[in-house]
Backbone as a printed PyTorch tensor [residue, N CA C, xyz], in Angstrom:
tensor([[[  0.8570,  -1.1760,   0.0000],
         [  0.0000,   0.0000,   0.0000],
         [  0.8990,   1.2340,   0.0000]],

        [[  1.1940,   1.9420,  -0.9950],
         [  1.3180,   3.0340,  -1.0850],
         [  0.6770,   4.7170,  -0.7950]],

        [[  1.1700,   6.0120,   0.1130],
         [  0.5660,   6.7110,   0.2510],
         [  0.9350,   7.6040,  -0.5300]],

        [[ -0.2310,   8.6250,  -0.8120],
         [  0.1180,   9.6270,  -1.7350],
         [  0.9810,  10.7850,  -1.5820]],

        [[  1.8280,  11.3970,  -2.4100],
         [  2.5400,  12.4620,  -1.6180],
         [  1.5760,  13.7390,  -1.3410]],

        [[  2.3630,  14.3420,  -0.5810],
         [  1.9530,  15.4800,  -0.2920],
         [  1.4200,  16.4700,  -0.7930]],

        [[  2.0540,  16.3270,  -2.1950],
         [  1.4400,  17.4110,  -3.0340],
         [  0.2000,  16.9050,  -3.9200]],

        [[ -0.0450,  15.8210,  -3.8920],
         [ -0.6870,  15.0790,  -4.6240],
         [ -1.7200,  14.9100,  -3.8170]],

        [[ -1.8060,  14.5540,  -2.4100],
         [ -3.0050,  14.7120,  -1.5590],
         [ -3.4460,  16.2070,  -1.3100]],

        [[ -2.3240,  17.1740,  -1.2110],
         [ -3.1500,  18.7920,  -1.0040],
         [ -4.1560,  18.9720,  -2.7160]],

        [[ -3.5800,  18.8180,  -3.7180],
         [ -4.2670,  18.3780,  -5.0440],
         [ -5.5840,  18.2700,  -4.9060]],

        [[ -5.5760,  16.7560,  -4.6020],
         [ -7.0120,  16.0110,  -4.6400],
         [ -8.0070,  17.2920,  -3.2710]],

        [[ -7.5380,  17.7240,  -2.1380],
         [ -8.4680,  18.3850,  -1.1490],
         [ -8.4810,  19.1800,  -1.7790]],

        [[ -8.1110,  20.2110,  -2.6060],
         [ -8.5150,  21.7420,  -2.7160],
         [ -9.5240,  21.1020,  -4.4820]],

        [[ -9.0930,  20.1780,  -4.9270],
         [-10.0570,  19.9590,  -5.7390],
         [-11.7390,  19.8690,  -5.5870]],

        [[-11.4330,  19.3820,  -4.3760],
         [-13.0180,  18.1090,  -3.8440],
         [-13.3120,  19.6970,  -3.1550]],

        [[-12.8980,  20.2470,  -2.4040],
         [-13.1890,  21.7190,  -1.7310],
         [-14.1190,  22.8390,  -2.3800]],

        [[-13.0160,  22.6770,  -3.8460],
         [-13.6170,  23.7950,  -4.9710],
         [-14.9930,  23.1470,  -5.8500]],

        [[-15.0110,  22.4000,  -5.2750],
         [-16.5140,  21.6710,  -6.3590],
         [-16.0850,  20.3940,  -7.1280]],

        [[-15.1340,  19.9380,  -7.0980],
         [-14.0660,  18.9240,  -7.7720],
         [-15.3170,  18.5720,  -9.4770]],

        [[-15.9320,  17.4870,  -9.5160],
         [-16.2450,  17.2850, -10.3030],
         [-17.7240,  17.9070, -10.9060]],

        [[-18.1980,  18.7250,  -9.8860],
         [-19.6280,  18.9150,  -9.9680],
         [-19.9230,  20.1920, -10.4510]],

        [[-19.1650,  20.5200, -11.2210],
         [-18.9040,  22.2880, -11.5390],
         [-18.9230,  23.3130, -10.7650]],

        [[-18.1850,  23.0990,  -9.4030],
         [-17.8230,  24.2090,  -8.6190],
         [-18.8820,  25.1900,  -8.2840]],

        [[-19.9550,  24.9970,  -8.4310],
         [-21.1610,  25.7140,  -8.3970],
         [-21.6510,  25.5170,  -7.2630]],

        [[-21.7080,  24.6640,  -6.7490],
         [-21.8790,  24.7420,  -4.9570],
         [-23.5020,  23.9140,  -4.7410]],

        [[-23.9980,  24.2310,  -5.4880],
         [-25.1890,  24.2130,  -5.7110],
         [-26.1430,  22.4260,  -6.5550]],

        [[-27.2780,  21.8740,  -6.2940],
         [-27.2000,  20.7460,  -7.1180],
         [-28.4930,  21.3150,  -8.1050]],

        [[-28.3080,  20.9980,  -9.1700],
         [-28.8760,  21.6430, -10.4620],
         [-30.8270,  21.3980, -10.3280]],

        [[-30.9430,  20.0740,  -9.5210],
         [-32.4980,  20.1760,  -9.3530],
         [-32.8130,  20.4990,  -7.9960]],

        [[-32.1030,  21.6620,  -7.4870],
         [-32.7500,  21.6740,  -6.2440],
         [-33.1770,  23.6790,  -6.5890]],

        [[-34.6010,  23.7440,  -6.5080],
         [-34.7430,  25.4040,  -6.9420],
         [-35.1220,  25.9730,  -5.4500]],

        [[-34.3150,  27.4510,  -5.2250],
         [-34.2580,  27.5950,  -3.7610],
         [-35.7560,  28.4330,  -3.8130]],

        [[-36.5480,  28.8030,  -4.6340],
         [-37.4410,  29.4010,  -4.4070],
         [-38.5930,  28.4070,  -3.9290]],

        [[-38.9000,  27.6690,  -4.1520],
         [-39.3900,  26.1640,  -4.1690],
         [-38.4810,  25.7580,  -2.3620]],

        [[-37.4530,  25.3790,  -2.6160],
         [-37.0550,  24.7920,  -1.4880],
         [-37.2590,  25.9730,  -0.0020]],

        [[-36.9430,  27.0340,  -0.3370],
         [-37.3690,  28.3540,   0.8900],
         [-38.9190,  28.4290,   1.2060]],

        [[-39.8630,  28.3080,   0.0170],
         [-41.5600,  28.2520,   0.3500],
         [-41.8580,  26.7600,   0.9390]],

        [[-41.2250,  26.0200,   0.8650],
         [-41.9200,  24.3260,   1.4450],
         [-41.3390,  24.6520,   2.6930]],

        [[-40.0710,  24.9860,   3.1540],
         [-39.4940,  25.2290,   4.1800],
         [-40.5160,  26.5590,   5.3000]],

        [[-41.0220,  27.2540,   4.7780],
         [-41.4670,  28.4400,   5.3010],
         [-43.4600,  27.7430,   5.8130]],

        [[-43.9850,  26.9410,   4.6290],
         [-44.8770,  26.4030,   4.6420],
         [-44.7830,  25.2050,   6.0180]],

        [[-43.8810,  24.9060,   6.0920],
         [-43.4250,  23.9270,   6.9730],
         [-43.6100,  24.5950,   8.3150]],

        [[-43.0070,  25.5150,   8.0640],
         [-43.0340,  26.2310,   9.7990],
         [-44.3520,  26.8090,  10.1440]],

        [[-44.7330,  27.3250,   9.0480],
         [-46.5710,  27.8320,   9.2080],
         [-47.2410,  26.7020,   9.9950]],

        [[-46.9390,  25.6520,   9.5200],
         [-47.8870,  24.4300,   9.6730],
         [-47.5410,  24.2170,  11.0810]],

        [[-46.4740,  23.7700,  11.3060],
         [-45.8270,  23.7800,  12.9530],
         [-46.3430,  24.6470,  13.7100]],

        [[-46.2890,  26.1750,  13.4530],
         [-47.1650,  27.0870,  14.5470],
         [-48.5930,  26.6700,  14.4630]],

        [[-49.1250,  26.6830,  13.5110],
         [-50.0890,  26.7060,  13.5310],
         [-51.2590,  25.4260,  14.5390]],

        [[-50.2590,  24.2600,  14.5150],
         [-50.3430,  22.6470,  15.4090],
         [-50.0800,  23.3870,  16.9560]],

        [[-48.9210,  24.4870,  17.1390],
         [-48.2330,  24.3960,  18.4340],
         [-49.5320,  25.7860,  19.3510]],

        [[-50.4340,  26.7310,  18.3560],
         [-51.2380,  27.0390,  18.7170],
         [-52.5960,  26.4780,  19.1420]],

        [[-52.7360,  25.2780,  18.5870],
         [-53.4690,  24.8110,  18.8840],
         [-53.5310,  23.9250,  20.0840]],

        [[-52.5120,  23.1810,  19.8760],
         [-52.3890,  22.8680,  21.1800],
         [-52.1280,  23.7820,  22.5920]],

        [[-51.8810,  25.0480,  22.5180],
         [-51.8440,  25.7680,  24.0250],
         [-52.8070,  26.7770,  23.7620]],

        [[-53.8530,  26.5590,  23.8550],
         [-55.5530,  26.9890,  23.6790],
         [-55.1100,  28.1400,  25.5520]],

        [[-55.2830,  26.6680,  26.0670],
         [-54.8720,  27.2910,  27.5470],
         [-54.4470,  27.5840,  28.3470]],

        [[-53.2800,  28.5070,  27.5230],
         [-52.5960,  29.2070,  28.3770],
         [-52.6190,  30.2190,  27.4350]]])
């Protein structure tokens, strides 16, 4: 078993860091944040809306 050198392992991390194979975009191509921020926001509506109900009395 051989290990990689040094320069060859800093290589591969700043690759995989910068986006390595996925076009550095950070981002995954079917995920739309306008869509993902309203289900998320809808989500929490729904939660208050359960956590009001349940404390009627107080």
């Amino acid at each position: 078993m051989t290990l990689p050198s040094t320069g060859t392992a800093h290589h591969a991390l700043m690759s995989l860091a910068s986006g390595g194979e996925h076009g550095g975009e950070g981002a995954h191509e079917s995920l739309n944040p306008l869509l993902t921020g309203g289900g998320a926001l809808l989500a929490l509506f729904l939660l208050l809306w359960i956590t009001t109900r349940f404390n009627r009395d107080r």
